[in-house]
C-alpha positions in Angstrom: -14.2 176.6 91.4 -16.2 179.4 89.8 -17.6 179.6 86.5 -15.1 182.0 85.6 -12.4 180.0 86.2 -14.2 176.8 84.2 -14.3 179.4 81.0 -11.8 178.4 78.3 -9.7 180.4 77.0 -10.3 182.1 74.0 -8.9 180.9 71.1 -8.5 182.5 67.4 -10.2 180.9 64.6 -8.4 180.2 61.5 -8.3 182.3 58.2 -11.6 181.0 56.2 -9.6 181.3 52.7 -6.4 179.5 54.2 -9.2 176.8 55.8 -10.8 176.4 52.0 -7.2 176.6 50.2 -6.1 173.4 52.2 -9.2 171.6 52.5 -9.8 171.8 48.9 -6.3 170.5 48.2 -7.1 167.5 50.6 -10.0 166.8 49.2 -8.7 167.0 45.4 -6.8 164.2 46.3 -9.4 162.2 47.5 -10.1 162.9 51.2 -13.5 163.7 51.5 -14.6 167.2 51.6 -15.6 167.6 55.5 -12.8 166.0 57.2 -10.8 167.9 55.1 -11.8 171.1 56.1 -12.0 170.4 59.8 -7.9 169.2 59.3 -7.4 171.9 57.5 -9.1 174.2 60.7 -7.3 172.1 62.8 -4.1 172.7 61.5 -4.5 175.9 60.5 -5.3 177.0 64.4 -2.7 178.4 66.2 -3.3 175.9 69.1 -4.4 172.5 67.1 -7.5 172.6 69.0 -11.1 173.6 68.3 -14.2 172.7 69.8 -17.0 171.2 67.6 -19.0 175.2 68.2 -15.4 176.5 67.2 -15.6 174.2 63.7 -19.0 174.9 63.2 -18.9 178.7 63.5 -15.6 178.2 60.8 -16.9 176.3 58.3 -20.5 177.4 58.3 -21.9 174.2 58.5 -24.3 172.1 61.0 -23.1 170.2 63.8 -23.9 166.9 62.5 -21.7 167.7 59.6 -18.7 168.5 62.2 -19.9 165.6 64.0 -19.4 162.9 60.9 -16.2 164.7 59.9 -14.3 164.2 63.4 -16.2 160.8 63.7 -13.9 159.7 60.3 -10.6 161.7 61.3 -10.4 159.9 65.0 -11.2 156.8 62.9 -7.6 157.0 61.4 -6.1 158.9 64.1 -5.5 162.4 62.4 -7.5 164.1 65.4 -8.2 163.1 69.0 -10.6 164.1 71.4 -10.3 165.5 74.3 -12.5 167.1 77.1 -11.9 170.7 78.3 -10.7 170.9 81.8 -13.8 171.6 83.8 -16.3 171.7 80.7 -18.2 169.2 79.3 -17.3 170.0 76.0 -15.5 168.0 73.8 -12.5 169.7 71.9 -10.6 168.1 68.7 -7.1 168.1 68.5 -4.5 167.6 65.8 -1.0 166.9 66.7 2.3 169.3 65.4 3.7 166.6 63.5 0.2 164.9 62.2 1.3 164.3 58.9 4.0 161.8 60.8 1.8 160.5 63.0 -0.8 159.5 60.5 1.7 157.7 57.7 3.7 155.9 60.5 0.5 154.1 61.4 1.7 150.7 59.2 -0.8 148.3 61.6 -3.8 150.8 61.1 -2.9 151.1 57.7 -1.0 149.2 56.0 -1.2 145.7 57.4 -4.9 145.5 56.5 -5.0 146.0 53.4 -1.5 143.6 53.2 -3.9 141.0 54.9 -6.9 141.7 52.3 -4.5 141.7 49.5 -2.7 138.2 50.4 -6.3 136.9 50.7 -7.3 138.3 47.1 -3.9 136.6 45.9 -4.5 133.0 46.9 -8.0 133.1 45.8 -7.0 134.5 42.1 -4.9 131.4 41.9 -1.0 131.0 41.3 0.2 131.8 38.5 -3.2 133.9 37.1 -2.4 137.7 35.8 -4.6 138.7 38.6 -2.6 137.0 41.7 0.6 138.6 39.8 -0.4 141.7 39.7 -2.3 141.5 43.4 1.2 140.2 44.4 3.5 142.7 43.5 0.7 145.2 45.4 1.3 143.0 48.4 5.1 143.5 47.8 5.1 147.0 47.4 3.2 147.7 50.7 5.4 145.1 52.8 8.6 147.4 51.1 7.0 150.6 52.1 6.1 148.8 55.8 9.8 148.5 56.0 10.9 151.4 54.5 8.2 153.6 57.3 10.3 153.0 60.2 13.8 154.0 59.0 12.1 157.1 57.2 10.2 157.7 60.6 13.8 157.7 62.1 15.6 160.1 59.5 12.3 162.5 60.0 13.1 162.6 63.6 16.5 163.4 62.7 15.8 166.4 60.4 13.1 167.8 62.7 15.5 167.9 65.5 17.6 169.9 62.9 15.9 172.2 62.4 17.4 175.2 64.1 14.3 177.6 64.4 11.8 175.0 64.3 9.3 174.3 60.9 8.9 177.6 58.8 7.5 180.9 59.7 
């Protein structure tokens, strides 16, 4: 194999100001700033995929910046890594559907802080304002547990339905 044929292809970077627009709206609601960017470049690719260069060169920051974003978006399973065929190079990728795949994930998500929650109940004591209110938490987020798989089922439903795929 030569190294011509072990050069990846070339891919388009994203729009800076659509990058900033969505990033920014990410992290107004509390993501924080960096992985919120490299989503939004992730998403915003035409391919889902960008190498950590690729991010760098987008956002205009350093590597180890890049490095501690993807580090906290493959924590939760927003991006994945993967190695280019014949490189050494590591290349992030976000799914098409990563908004489903990321609020789906009730055991990543959900049931520890159910866990943490039910703890924090029995040690506020039955009956206490605290364990009442720390209960109805734990109810709410066994409800939404429940509720995630027959919503994951009626997305499926309505993305198959969708005649000439998401907008364009």
């Amino acid at each position: 194999m030569s190294a011509a044929d072990r050069t990846p292809p070339e891919r388009h970077l994203p729009p800076v100001a659509v990058v900033e627009r969505l990033g920014g709206a990410l992290a107004d609601l509390g993501m924080q700033l960096q992985p919120a960017r490299v989503f939004a470049a992730l998403l915003a690719t035409d391919d889902g995929r960008l190498t950590s260069a690729e991010l760098t060169e987008v956002l205009d920051v350093s590597p180890a910046a890049v490095s501690g974003a993807v580090r906290s978006l493959t924590a939760v399973r927003m991006v994945r890594r993967e190695r280019e065929r014949g490189s050494r190079r590591d290349v992030y990728v976000v799914q098409d559907d990563a908004w489903h795949d990321v609020l789906v994930q009730k055991d990543g998500i959900y049931a520890p802080l159910v866990a943490a929650l039910a703890a924090a109940h029995d040690a506020a004591g039955v009956g206490s304002r605290a364990a009442d209110r720390i209960g109805l938490s734990v109810e709410f987020l066994e409800f939404v547990m429940r509720e995630m798989d027959a919503m994951a089922q009626r997305w499926e439903e309505h993305k198959a339905s969708l005649v000439h795929g998401p907008r364009r």
